[in-house]
C-alpha positions in Angstrom: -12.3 -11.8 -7.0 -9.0 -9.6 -7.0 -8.7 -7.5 -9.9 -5.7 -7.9 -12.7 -2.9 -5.5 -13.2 -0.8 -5.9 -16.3 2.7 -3.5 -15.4 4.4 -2.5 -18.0 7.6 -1.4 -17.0 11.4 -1.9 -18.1 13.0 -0.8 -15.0 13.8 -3.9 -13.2 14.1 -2.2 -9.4 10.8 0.3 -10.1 8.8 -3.4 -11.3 9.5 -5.2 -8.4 8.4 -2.5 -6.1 5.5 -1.6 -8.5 4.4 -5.1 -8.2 5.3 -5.7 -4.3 3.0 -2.4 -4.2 0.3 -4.1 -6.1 0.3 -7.4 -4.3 -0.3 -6.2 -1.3 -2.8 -4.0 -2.0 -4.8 -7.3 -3.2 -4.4 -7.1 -7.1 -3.2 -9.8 -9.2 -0.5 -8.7 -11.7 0.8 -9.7 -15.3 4.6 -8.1 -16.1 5.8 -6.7 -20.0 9.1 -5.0 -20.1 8.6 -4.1 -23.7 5.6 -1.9 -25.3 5.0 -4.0 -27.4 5.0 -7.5 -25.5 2.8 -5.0 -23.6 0.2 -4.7 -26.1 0.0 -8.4 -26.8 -0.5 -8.9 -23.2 -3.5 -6.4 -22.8 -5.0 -8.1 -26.0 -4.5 -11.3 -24.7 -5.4 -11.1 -21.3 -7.5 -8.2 -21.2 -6.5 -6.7 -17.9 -8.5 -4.6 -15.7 -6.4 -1.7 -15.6 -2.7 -0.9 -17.0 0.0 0.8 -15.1 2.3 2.3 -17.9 5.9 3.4 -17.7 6.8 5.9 -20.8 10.1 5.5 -21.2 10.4 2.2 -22.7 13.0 0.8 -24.7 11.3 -0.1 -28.0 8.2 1.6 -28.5 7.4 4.7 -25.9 4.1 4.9 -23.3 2.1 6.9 -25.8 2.4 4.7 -28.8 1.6 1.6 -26.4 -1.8 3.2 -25.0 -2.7 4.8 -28.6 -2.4 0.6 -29.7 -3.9 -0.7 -27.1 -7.1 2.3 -27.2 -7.4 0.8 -31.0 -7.1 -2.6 -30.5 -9.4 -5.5 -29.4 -8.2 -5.4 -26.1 -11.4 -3.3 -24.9 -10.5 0.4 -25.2 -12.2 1.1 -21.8 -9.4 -0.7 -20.0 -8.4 2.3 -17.4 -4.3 2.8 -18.5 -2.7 4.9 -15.8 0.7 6.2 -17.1 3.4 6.1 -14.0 6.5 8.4 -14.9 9.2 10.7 -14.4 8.2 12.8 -17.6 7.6 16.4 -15.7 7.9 18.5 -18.6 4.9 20.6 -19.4 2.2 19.4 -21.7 3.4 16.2 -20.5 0.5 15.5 -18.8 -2.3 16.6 -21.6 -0.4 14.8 -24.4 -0.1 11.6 -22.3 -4.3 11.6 -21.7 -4.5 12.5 -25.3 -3.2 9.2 -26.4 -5.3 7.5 -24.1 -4.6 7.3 -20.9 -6.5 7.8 -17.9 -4.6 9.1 -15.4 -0.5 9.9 -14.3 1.5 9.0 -12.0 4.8 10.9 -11.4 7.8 9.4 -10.2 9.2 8.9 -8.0 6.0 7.1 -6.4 5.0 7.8 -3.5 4.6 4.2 -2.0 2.0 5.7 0.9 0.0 7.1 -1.6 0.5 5.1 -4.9 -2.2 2.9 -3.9 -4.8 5.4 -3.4 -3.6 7.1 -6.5 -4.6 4.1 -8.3 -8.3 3.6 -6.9 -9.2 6.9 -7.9 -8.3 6.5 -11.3 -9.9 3.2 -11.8 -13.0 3.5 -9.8 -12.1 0.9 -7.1 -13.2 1.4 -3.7 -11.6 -1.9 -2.3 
């Protein structure tokens, strides 16, 4: 059984390849465009993992993962945050609101993938 990827991401052109990406790699997907439809969404469906964009237009990446880490929607759920945030301490303060790993973009669709596994634990 394929494992579930909920996207949250409001970039229309980085969701569709974010999602292309994920589909062919054999992972179902769920879509938000907003944090906070995002947060629903991992309560609701309880994903197995989360790719994360930051830079959203209501609430941003961090306040998303800190809701979702204190939430019913199992705080274990692996959230990997993918974005174009650089800026140092980035990084840190993005695992210190729960997150479990980061992905700068642009991605790199060769390696995305791989980057993903690694972070999640999934061998497939």
């Amino acid at each position: 059984m394929s494992k579930t990827v909920l996207i949250i991401e409001d970039n229309e052109d980085n969701m569709e390849l974010i999602s292309f990406i994920m589909e062919k790699a054999g992972y179902r997907f769920l879509k938000a465009t907003r944090g906070v439809e995002g947060v629903a969404m991992a309560i609701e469906h309880l994903p197995d993992f989360i790719l994360l964009d930051i830079q959203l237009p209501d609430i941003d990446g961090m306040e998303v993962a800190r809701r979702i880490r204190v939430s019913g929607a199992n705080g274990t759920i692996p959230i990997i945050a993918m974005t174009s945030y650089a800026m140092l301490g980035d990084r840190e303060a993005l695992l210190a609101s729960g997150c479990n790993g980061y992905i700068e973009k642009p991605i790199d669709v060769r390696l995305v993938v791989e980057q993903i596994r690694a972070v999640i634990g999934d061998s497939a």
